[in-house]
N, C-alpha and C positions, 0 to 999 in steps of 0.2 A: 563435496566430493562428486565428480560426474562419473555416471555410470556408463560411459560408453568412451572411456578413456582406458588403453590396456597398459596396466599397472607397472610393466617391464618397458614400455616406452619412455626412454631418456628425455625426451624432448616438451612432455605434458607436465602443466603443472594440477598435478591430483590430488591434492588435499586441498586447493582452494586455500592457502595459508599466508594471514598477513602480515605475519611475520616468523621470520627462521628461530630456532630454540638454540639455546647458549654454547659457547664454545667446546665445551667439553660433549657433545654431540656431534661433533663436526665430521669423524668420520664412524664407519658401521661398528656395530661390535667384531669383536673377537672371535665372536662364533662362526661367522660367514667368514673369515679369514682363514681361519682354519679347514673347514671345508674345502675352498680355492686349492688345498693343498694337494685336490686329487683331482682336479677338474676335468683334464683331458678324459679322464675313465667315469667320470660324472656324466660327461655330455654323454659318450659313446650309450651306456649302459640306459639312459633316461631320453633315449630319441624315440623313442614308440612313446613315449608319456606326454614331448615335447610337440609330436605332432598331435595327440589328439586334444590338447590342449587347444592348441591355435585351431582347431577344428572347431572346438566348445567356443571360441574366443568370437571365433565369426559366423558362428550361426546366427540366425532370426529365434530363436528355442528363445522365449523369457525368462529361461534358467541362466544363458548366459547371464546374464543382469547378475544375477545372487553370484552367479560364479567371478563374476569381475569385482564383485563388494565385496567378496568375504577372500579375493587373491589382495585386494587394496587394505582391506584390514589386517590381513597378519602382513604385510611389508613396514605396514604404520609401527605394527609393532616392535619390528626390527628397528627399521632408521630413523623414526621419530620424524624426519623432516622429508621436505621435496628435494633440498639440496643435497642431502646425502646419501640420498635411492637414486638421483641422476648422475651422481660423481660417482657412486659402484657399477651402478651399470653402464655409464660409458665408459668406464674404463675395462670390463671384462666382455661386454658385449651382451644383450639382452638375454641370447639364446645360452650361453654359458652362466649370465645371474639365475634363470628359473632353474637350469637341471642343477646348479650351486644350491639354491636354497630349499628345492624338491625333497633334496635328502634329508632335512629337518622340519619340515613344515608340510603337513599331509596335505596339501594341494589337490590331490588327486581322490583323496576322502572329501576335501570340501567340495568338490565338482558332480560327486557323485550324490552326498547329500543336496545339495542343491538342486538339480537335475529331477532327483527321486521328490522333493516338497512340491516343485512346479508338477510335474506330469500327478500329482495326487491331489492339487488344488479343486475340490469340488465348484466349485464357483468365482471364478476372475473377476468379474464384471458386477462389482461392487454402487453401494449408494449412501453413504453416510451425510447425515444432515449436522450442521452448525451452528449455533448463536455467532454472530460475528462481534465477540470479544477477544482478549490478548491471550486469556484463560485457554481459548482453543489451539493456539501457538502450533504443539507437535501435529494437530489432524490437520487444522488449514496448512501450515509451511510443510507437513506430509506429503499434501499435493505440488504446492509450489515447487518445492524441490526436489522431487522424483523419488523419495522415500517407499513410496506403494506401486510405483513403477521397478523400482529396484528390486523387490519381493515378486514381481510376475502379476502383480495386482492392476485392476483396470478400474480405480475409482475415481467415483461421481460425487465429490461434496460439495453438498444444497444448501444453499445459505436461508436461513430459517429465525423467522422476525423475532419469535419469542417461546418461551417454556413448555405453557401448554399445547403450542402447536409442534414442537418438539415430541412432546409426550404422544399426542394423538399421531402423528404421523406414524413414530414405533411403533405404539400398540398397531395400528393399523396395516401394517408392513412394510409399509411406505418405504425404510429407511431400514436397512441390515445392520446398521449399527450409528450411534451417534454420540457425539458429544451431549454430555447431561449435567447438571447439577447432581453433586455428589452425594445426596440425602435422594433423590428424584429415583434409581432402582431399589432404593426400599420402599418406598413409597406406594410406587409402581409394583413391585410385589405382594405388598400388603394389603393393596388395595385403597388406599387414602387419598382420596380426592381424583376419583377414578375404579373403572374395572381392575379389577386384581389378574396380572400377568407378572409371568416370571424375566423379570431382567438381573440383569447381573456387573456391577461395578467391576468391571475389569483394570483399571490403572488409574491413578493420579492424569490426568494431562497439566494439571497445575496446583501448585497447593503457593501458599498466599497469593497476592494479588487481585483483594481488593480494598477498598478503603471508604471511610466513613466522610462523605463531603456536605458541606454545608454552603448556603446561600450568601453569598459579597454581605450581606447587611449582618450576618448575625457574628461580623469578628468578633464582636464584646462578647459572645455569648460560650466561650470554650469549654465552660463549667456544663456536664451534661444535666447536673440537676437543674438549671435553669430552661431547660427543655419541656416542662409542662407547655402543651398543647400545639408542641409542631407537629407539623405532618412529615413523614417519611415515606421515598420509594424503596420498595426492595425487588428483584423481578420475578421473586415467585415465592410462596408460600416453603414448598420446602425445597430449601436452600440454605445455606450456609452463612447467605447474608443475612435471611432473616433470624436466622438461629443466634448467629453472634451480635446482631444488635438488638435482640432481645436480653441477650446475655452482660451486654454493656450497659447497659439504660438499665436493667434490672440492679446490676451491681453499684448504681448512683442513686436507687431509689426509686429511679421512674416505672411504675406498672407500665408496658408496652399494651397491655391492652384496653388498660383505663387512662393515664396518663399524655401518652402521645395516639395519634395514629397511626399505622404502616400500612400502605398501600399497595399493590403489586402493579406495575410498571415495568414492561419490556424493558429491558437494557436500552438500546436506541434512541429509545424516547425519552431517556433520565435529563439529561440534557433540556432538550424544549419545555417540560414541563418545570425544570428549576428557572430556567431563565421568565417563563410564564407567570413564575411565583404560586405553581399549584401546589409546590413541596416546599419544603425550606433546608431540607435534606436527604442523602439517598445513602444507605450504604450497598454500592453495586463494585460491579467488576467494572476494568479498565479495559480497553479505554475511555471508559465516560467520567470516570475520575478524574483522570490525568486532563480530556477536555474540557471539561468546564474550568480548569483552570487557563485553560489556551487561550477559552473562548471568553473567558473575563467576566463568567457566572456566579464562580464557586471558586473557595478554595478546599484543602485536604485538612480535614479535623486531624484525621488518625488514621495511620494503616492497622488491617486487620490481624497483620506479623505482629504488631504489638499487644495483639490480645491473643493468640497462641502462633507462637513461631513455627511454620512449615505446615499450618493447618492444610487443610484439605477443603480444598472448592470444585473445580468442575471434575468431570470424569468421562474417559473412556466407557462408552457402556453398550452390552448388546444383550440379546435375549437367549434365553435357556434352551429354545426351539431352534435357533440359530445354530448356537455351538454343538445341537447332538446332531443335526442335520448333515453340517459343514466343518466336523472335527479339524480338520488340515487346510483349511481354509480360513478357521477360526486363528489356529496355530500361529501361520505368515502373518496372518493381520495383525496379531499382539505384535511378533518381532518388527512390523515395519513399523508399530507405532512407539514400541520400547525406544527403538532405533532413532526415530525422530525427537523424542522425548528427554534421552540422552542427550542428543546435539543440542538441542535447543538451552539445556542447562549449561552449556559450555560459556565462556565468558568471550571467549574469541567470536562465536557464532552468533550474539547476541542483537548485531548490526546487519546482521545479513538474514536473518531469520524477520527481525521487523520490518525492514525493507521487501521482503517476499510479499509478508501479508497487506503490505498497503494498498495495492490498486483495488478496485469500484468491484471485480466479483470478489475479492476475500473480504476484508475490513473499511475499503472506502475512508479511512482513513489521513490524516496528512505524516509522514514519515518519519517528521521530527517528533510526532507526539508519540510515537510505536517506539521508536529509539529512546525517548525519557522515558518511557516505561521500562521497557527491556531493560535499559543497561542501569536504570537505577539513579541515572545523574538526573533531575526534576527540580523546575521550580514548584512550589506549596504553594501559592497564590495567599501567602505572607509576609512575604517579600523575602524566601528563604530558598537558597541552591539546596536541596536535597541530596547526598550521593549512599545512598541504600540498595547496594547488588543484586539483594535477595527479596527487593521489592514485590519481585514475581519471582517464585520457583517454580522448578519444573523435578519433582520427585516423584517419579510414578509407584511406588510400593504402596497398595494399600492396606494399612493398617487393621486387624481387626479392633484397635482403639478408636479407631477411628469412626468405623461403623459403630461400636455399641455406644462411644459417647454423642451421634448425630442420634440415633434410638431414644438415648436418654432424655434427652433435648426435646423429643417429640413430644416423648412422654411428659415430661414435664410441664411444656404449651401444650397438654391436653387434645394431642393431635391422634396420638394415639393411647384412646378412653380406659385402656385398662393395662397392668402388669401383663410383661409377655416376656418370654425366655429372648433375653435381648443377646447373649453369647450365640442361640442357636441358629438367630434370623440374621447376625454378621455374619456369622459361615458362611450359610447358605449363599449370602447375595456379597458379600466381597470375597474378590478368589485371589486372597493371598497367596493359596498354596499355589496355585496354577501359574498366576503371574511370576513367583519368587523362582519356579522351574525353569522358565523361560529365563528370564534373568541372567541367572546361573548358568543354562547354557549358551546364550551369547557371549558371556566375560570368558567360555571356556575357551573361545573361538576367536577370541580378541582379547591378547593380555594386557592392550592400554583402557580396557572397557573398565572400569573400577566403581560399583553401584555404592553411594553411600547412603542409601535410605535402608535396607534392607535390615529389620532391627534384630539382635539378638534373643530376643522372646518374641513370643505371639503377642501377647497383649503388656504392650508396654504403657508406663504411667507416666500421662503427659504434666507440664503445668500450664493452664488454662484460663490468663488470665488471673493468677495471683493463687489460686488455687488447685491442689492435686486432686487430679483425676485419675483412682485407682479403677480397671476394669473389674476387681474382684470386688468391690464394693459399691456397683451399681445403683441402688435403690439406696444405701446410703448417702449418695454423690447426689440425687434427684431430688430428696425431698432434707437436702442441708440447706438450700436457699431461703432467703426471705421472702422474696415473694415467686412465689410458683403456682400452677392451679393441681398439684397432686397433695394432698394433707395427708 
């Protein structure tokens, strides 16, 4: 959707749509019809609303921006299509469609709310840094596609080689917010492997999408027990890759930390070093997955949806000192990133979203491997078409399941040395309540906006690879394993 197209214009095509919705959509509802029924005394009565509309409409103010997204979002929600917001409004005329639909649709509340978030934005001019994988999807195609432009925001994201320089840069200030591995703000909080500062897991930006790849020589070897003495990359200590392929190798037998080796290797480099034969496999994120099949390295063992469906991997994340600093600053920045986050789960936007990210400043990438990712259609480099939609999602709720079973996990790889109130440190560093708010008031604001992650408890019970993971039975769930280092 571009933001500098006016939504009452017949002639634009504004939702960027590639293709029209089924016949029984064809023309508006009922509800604008009826309205029409007083039109002449519509206009008359809503000409002071009409002019300062198009006042708001053509101003340089960055409020316009939000003002023209969220007049484009409830039309969306009216006509559903491009064809049948251009067939109403040239047939009534633009100036008689806005004082037409004015009378049902607070327009003039949305201009003023929007109006009021710009002029209280503490800080515009924004720096978020990136790992350049697919996981980043909403923050890099955020920028590509004017998402934090839309919101009044003026960001600068930094493509960033790897984790710990990630890490460092935050704590250092370097960076007002960034994409992180989603275990990396507790971490970061807790102090493990690192100064102890307060960050905070603000959204999902992707939960599956990644996968367990192995070396062209080891096709005989699919059995993970036959894995005594490979080596594996994963790109950081705490992460989700390494969490689950210590959780897969464990549940085959294999001690990950006597059995095989894991090594930690930037994302980037998982590639040159399997083609090197320094590893024999990695479980990372995509696209170095999905490459080394392109590149005729590797193929795909296993996705990691297969070991818990809609798990949680990278994340939205910023710091504690930020958000009390820049309250309404913080605010915009979820919605733009909710907003992008949303689209990018869309199945229609899924082509257009990988194509954003391919050129040399975002992922440097080639477009067809961004598209077999995204949309899910992949060769396995077993001589096998994949078509798996949900290869990568994009759910941003996060779970407090999700934080205490990453906790657990630490816990139990002896990462973190002792018992610790694991319910109390999810609170604290994932802001379900916060995000769920925000959520909730966007779908208010957009009745085709429809969040399906948002779960009906706080802490729901996933299965986890074969096994349920209750949150109320923590320390139960830790030390049920066979091999763990917590007795």
């Amino acid at each position: 959707m571009s933001m500098d197209k006016d939504p009452f214009d017949p002639d634009v095509d504004l939702w960027n749509e590639c293709s029209e919705r089924s016949a029984d959509q064809d023309t508006p509802p009922r509800s604008v019809a009826d309205v029409l029924k007083s039109t002449p005394a519509v206009e008359t009565e809503n000409k002071a609303f009409l002019e300062r509309r198009n006042q708001t409409f053509n101003s340089d103010d960055p409020g316009a921006t939000m003002v023209r997204a969220l007049e484009s979002a409830a039309l969306h929600s009216i006509f559903k299509t491009d064809v049948n917001r251009r067939k109403f409004i040239k047939g009534v005329g633009a100036t008689t469609a806005a004082a037409a639909i004015a009378q049902f649709l607070p327009f003039e509340s949305l201009q003023a709310m929007a109006q009021d978030a710009m002029k209280n934005i503490e800080k515009k001019d924004l720096k978020i840094g990136f790992v350049p994988i697919t996981c980043a999807t909403p923050i890099i195609a955020g920028h590509a596609l004017g998402f934090y432009n839309k919101y009044g925001l003026n960001v600068d994201i930094i493509k960033t080689a790897g984790w710990a320089v990630a890490r460092d840069k935050c704590m250092n200030g370097e960076y007002d917010a960034s994409h992180l591995l989603a275990p990396m703000p507790v971490a970061m909080s807790m102090g493990l492997g690192s100064a102890s500062q307060d960050w905070r897991m603000v959204t999902n930006v992707n939960t599956n999408g990644q996968a367990i790849v192995l070396a062209n020589k080891h096709k005989d070897k699919q059995d993970p027990k036959s894995w005594k003495g490979f080596k594996f990359g994963v790109p950081f200590e705490y992460s989700m890759h390494n969490l689950l392929l210590r959780l897969y190798v464990a549940e085959h037998g294999i001690d990950p930390d006597q059995d095989i080796q894991i090594r930690v290797i930037p994302p980037p480099e998982m590639v040159a070093n399997l083609r090197a034969e320094n590893v024999d496999g990695y479980l990372a994120p995509d696209p170095f997955c999905q490459r080394a099949v392109y590149d005729g390295v590797g193929f795909i063992h296993k996705l990691t949806k297969e070991l818990w469906d809609q798990h949680p991997c990278c994340c939205f994340a910023i710091s504690q000192k930020f958000i009390d600093e820049n309250p309404n600053t913080f605010i915009v920045l979820l919605t733009a990133i909710l907003d992008a986050t949303y689209e990018a789960e869309k199945a229609d936007q899924r082509v257009r979203f990988a194509e954003s990210m391919a050129p040399r400043n975002y992922l440097n990438q080639p477009s067809a491997v961004l598209r077999q990712i995204l949309t899910g259609i992949y060769p396995d480099g077993l001589g096998n078409i994949k078509k798996i939609p949900d290869r990568i999602s994009f759910m941003p709720y996060p779970t407090q399941s999700m934080g205490t079973w990453i906790l657990s996990q630490l816990r139990r790889w002896d990462y973190i040395k002792s018992d610790v109130d694991y319910k109390a440190i999810s609170d604290e560093v994932f802001m379900s309540a916060e995000t769920e708010k925000r959520m909730k008031a966007m779908a208010e604001l957009n009745a085709d906006l429809q969040w399906k992650d948002i779960p009906e408890v706080k802490y729901p019970v996933y299965d986890v690879y074969g096994k349920s993971y209750d949150p109320s039975k923590i320390q139960d769930y830790i030390t049920s394993f066979d091999i763990t280092r917590v007795t």
